[in-house]
DRENSE-254154 format. One record per atom (N, C-alpha, C): residue number from 1; atom name; x, y, z. Coordinates in pm, 1 decimal, always signed. Atoms other than C-alpha are relative to their C-alpha. Example, Ala and Ser with C-alpha at 12.3 -4.5 7.8 and 13.67 -1.06 7.14 Angstrom:
<zafis>
(1, "N", (+89.0, -119.0, +0.0))
(1, "CA", (+1230.0, -450.0, +780.0))
(1, "C", (+90.0, +120.0, +0.0))
(2, "N", (-82.0, -119.0, -6.0))
(2, "CA", (+1367.0, -106.0, +714.0))
(2, "C", (-77.0, +109.0, +73.0))
</zafis>
This chain:
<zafis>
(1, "N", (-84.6, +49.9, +106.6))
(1, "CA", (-1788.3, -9464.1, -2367.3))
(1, "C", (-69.7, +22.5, -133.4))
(2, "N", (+28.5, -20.3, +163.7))
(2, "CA", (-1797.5, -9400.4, -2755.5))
(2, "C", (-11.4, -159.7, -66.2))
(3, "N", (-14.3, +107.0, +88.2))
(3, "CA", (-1903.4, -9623.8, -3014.8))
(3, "C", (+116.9, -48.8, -79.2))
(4, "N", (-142.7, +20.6, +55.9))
(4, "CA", (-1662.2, -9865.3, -3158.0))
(4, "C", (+13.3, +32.4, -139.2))
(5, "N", (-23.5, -72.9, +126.4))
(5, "CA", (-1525.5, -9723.4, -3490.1))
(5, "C", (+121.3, -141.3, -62.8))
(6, "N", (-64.1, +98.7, +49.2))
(6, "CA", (-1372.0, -9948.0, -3745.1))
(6, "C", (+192.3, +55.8, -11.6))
(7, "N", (-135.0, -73.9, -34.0))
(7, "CA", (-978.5, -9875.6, -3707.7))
(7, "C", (+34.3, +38.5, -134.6))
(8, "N", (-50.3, -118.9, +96.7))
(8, "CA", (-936.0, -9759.9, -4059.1))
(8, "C", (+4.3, +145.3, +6.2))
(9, "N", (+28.5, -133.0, -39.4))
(9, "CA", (-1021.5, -9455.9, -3926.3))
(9, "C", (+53.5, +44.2, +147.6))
(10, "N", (-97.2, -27.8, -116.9))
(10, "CA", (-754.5, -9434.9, -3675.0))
(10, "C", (+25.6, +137.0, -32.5))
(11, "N", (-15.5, -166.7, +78.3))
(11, "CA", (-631.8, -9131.4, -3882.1))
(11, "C", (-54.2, +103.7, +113.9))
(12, "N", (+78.8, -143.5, -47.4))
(12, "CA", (-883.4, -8911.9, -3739.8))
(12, "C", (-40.9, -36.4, +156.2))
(13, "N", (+31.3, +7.2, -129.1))
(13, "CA", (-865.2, -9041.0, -3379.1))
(13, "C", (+88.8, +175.2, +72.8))
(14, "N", (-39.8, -173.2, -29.3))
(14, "CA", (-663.7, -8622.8, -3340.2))
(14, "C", (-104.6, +36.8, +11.3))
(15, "N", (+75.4, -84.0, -10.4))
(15, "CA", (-990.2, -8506.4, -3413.6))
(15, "C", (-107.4, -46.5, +140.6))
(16, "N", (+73.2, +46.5, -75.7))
(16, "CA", (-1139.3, -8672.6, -3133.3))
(16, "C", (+60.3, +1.2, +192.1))
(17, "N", (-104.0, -38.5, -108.8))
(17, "CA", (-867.2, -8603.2, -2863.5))
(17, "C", (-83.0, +63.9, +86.8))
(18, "N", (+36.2, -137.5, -131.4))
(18, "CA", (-979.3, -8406.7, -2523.2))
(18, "C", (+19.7, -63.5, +105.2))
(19, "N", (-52.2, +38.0, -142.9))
(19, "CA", (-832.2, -8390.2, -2187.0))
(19, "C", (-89.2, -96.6, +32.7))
(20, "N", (+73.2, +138.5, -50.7))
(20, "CA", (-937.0, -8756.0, -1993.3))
(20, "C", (-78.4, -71.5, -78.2))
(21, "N", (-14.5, +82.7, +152.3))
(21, "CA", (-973.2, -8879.3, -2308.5))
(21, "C", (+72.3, -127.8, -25.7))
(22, "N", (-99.9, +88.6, +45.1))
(22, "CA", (-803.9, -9226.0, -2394.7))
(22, "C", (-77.3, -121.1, -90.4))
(23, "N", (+101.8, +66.2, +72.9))
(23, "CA", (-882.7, -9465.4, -2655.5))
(23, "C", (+60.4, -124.8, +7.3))
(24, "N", (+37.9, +146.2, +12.9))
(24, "CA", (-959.6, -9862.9, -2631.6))
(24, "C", (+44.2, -20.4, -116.6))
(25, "N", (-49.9, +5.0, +130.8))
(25, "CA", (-784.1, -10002.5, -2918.1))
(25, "C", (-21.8, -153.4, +17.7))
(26, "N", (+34.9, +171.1, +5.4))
(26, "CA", (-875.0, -10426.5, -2997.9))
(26, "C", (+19.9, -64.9, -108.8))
(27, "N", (-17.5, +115.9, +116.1))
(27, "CA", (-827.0, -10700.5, -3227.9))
(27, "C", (-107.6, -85.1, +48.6))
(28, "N", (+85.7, +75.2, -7.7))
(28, "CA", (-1107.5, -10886.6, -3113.0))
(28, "C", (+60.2, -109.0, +100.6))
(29, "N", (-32.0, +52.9, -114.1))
(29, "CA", (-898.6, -11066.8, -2865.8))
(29, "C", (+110.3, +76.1, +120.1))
(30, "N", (-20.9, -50.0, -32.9))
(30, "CA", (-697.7, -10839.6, -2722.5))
(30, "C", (+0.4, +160.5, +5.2))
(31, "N", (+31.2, -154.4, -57.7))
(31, "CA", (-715.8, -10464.1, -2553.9))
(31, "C", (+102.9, +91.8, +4.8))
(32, "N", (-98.0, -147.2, -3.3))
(32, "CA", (-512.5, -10125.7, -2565.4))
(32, "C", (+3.2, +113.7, -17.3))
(33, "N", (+49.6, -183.0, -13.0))
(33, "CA", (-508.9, -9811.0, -2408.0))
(33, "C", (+84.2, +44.0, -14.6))
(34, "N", (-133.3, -48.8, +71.3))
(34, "CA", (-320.2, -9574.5, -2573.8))
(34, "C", (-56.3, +167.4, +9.6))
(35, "N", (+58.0, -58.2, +38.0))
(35, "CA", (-313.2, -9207.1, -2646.1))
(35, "C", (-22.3, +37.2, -192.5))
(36, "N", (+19.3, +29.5, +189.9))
(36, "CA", (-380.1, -9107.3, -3066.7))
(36, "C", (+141.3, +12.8, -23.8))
(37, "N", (-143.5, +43.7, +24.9))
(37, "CA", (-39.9, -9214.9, -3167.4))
(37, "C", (-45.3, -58.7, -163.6))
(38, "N", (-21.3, +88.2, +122.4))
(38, "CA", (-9.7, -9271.9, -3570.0))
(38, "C", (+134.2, -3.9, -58.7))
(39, "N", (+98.7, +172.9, +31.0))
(39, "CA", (+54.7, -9507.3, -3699.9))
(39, "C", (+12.9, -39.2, +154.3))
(40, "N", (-46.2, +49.3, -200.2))
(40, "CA", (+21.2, -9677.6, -3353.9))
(40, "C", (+93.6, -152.5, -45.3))
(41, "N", (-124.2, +148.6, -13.9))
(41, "CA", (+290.3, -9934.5, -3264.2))
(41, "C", (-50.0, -90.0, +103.7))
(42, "N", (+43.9, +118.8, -104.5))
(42, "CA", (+183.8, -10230.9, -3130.8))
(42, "C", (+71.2, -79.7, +93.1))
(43, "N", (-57.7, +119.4, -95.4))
(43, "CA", (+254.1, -10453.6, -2865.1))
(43, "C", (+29.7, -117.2, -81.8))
(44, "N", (-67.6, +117.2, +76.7))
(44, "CA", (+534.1, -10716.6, -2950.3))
(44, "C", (-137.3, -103.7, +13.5))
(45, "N", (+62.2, +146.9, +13.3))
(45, "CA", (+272.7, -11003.9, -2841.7))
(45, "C", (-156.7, +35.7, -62.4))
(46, "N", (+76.8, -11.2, +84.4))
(46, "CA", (+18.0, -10886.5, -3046.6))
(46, "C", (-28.6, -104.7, -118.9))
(47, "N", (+9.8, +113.5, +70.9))
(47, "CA", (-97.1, -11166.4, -3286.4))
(47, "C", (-68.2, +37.6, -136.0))
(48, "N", (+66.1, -57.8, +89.1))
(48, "CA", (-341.5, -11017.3, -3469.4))
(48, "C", (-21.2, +177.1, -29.8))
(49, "N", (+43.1, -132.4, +15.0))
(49, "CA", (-392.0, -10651.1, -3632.3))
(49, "C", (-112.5, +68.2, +65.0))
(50, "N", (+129.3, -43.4, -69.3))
(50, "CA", (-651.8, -10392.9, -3452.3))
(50, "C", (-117.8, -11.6, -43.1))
(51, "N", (+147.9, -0.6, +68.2))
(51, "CA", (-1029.0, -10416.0, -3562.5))
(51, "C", (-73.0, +118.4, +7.7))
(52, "N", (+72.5, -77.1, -58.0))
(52, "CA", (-1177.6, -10151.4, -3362.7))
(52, "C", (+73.8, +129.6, +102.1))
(53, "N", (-28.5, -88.5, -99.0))
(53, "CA", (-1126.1, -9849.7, -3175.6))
(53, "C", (-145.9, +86.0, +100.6))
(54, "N", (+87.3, -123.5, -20.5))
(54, "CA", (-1339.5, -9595.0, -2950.4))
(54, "C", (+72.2, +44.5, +138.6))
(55, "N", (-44.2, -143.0, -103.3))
(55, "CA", (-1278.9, -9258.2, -2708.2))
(55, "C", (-65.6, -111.0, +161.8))
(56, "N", (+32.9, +23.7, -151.6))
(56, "CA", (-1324.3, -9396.2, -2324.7))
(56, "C", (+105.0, +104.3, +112.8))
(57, "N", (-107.4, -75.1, -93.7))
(57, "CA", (-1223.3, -9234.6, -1983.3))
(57, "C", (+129.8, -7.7, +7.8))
(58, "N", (-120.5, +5.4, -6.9))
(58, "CA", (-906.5, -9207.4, -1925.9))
(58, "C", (-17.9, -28.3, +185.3))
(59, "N", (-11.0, +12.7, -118.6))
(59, "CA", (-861.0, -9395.6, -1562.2))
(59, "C", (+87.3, +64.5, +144.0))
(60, "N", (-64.1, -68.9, -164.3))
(60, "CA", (-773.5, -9255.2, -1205.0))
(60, "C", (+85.7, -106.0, +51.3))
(61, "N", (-170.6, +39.7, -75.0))
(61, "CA", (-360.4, -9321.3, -1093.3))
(61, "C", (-67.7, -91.4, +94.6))
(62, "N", (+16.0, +33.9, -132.5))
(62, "CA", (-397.3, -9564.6, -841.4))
(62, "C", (+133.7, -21.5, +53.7))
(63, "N", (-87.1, +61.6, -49.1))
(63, "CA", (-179.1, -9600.8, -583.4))
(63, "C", (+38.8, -110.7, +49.2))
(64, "N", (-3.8, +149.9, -50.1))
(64, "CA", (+32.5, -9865.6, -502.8))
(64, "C", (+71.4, +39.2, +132.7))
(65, "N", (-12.1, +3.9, -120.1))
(65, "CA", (+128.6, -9990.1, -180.7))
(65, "C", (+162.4, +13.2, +3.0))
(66, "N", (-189.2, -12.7, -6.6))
(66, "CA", (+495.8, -9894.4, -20.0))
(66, "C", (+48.1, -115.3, -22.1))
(67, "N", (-70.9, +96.1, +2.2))
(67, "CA", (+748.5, -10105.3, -55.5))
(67, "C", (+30.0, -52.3, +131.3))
(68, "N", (-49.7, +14.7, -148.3))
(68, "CA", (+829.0, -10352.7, +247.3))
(68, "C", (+136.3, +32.9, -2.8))
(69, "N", (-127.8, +6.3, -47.2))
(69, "CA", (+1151.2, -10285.7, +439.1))
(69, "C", (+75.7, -190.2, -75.3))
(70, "N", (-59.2, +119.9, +27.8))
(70, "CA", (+1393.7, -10544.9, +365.5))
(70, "C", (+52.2, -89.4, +163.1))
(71, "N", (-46.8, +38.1, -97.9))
(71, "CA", (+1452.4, -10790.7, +588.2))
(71, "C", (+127.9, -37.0, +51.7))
(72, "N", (-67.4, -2.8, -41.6))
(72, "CA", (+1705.1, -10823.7, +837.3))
(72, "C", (+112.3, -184.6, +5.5))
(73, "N", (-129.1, +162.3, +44.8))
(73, "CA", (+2040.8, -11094.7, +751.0))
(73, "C", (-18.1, -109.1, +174.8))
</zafis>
């Protein structure tokens, strides 16, 4: 993981882009992975504006489990 960068400098999170790439975005109480999207749009329950950003992996799909059958009336 990259150092956190103060989010005024979201701007230039393009120049920082590369495949499995995704960036940590925070307000100091809450987290968001995003890709460089400007201006970025926040999550409705967002309370407070972002503080910080930095470049982290970009995580491996997991799968989820099938769905059960439905059960029988």
């Amino acid at each position: 993981m990259s150092e956190w960068i103060d989010f005024e400098h979201w701007p230039d999170c393009a120049s920082m882009e590369r495949p499995g790439i995704v960036f940590e975005v925070t307000n100091g109480e809450q987290t968001l992975l995003t890709s460089c999207i400007v201006p970025l749009p926040l999550p409705f329950d967002w309370k407070a504006q972002p503080t910080q950003f930095r470049a982290v992996p970009e995580r491996r799909p997991r799968h989820s489990s099938p769905l059960p059958r439905p059960l029988d009336p």
